[in-house]
PLY file of the C-alpha trace (Angstrom):
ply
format ascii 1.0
element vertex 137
property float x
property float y
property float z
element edge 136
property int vertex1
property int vertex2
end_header
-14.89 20.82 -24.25
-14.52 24.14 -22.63
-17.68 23.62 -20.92
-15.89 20.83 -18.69
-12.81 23.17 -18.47
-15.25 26.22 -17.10
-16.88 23.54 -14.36
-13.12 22.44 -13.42
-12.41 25.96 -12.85
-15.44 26.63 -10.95
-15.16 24.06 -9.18
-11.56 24.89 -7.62
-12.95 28.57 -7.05
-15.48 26.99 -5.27
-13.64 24.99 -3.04
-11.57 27.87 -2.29
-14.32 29.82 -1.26
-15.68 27.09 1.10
-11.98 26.84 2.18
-11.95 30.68 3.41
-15.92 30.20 5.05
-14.41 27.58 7.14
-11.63 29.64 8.00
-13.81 32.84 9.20
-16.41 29.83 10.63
-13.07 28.93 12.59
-12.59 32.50 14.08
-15.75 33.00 14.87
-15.73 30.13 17.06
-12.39 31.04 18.77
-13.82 35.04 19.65
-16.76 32.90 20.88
-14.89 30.72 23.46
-12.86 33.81 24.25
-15.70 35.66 25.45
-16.76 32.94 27.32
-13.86 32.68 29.18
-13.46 36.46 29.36
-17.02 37.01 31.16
-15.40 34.69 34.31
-12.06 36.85 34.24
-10.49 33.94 32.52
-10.59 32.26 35.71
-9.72 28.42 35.51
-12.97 26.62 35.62
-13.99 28.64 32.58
-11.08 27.95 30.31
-12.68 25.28 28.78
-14.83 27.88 26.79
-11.31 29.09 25.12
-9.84 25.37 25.16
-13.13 24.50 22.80
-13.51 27.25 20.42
-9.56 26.88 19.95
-10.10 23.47 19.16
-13.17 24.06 16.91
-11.07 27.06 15.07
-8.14 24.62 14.71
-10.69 21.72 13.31
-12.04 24.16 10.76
-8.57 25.97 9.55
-7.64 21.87 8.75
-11.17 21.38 7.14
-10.71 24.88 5.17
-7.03 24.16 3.92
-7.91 20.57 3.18
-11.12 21.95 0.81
-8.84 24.43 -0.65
-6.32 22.01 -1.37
-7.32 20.98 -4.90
-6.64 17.52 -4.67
-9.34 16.08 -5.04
-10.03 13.59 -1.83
-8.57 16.15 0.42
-11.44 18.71 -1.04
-13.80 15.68 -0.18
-12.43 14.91 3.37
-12.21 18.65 4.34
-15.86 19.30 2.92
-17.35 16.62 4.37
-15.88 16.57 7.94
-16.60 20.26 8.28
-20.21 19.14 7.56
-20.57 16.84 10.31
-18.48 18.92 12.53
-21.29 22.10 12.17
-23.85 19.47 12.96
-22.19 18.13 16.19
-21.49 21.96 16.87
-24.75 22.73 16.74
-26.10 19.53 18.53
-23.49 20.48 21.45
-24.28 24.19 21.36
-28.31 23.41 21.41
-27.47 20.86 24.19
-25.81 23.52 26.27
-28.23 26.42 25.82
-31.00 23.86 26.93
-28.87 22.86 30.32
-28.81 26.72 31.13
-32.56 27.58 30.29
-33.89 29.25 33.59
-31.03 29.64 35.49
-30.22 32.84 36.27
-27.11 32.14 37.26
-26.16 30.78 33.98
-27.58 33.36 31.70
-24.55 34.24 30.29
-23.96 30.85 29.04
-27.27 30.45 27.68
-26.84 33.52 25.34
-22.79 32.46 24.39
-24.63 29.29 23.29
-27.99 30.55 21.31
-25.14 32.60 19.50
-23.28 30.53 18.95
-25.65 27.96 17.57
-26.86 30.18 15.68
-23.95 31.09 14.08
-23.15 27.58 13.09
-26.54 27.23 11.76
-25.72 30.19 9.57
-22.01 28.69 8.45
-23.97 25.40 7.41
-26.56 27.00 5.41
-23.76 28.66 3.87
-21.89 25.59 3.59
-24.56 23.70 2.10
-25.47 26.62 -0.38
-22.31 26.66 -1.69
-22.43 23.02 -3.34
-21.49 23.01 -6.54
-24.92 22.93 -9.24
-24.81 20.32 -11.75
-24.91 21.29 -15.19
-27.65 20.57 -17.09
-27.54 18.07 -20.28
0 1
1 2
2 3
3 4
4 5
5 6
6 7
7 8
8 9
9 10
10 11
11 12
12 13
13 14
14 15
15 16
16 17
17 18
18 19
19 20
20 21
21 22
22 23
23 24
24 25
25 26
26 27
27 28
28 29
29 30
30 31
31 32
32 33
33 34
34 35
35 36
36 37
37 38
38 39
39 40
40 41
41 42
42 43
43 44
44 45
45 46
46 47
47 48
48 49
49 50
50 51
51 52
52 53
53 54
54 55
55 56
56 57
57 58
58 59
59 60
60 61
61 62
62 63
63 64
64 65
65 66
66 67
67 68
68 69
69 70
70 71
71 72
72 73
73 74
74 75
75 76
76 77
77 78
78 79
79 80
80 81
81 82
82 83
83 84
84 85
85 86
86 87
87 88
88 89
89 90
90 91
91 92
92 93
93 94
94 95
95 96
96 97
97 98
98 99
99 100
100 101
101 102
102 103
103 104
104 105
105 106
106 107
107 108
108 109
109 110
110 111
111 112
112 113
113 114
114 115
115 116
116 117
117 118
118 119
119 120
120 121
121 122
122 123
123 124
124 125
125 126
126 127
127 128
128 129
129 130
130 131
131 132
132 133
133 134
134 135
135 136
C-alpha cells in the first residue's frame, strides 16, 4: 500500500516540477520576443516578435498552472497541450530561421530563431524526460 501512496506523491511532485519548466519555458520565450523587438528599436513592424513570445509565455504559464493543478484532467490538459505547443514552436521557429537563411539583411532573425528553436527543443526534451516511470511488477 505505501508503494501506491509514494507514486501518488511522486507523481504530484512531478507535475509540479513540469508546472515550474513550463513556467521558465514561458519566460524564456517572452525575453526572446523582447529582443526581437528590441534589435528594431521596438519600432512597429517588429512588435509582433514581443506580441508572440507574450502570447507563447501566457500559453505556457496556463499549461504550467494547469499541470500543477493536481486535478487530475487539468494535469492531463496542461501536459499535453504544452507538448504540442513546443512542437508547433519549434515547427514555426525552424520555419522562420529557414525563410531568413542567406539574407543578410535578416541575420538577426535567423539567429533569434535557431535560438530560439533550440531552446524549445531543449524544454521538450526536458518535458518528455520528465514523464513519470512506471513501476515495475
Amino acid at each position: 500500500r505505501t508503494g501506491g501512496l509514494l507514486a501518488i506523491k511522486r507523481s504530484k511532485t512531478m507535475s509540479k516540477d513540469f508546472g515550474v519548466m513550463l513556467i521558465f519555458y514561458g519566460l524564456f520565450l517572452v525575453v526572446c520576443g523582447s529582443a526581437g523587438a528590441w534589435l528594431h528599436n521596438f519600432e512597429k513592424k517588429a512588435m509582433h516578435s514581443l506580441y508572440a513570445g507574450l502570447g507563447g509565455s501566457l500559453a505556457m504559464l496556463a499549461c504550467g498552472l494547469f499541470a500543477a493543478s493536481n486535478i487530475k484532467v487539468l494535469v492531463a490538459i496542461g501536459v499535453h497541450l504544452a507538448l504540442v505547443l513546443m512542437l508547433i514552436f519549434i515547427a514555426v521557429f525552424s520555419i522562420q530561421a529557414f525563410k531568413s537563411y542567406g539574407n543578410p539583411e535578416k541575420f538577426d532573425r535567423l539567429v533569434l530563431f535557431v535560438v530560439m528553436g533550440l531552446g524549445s527543443g531543449v524544454a521538450l526534451a526536458k518535458a518528455i524526460s520528465m514523464k513519470p516511470k512506471k513501476e515495475k511488477k
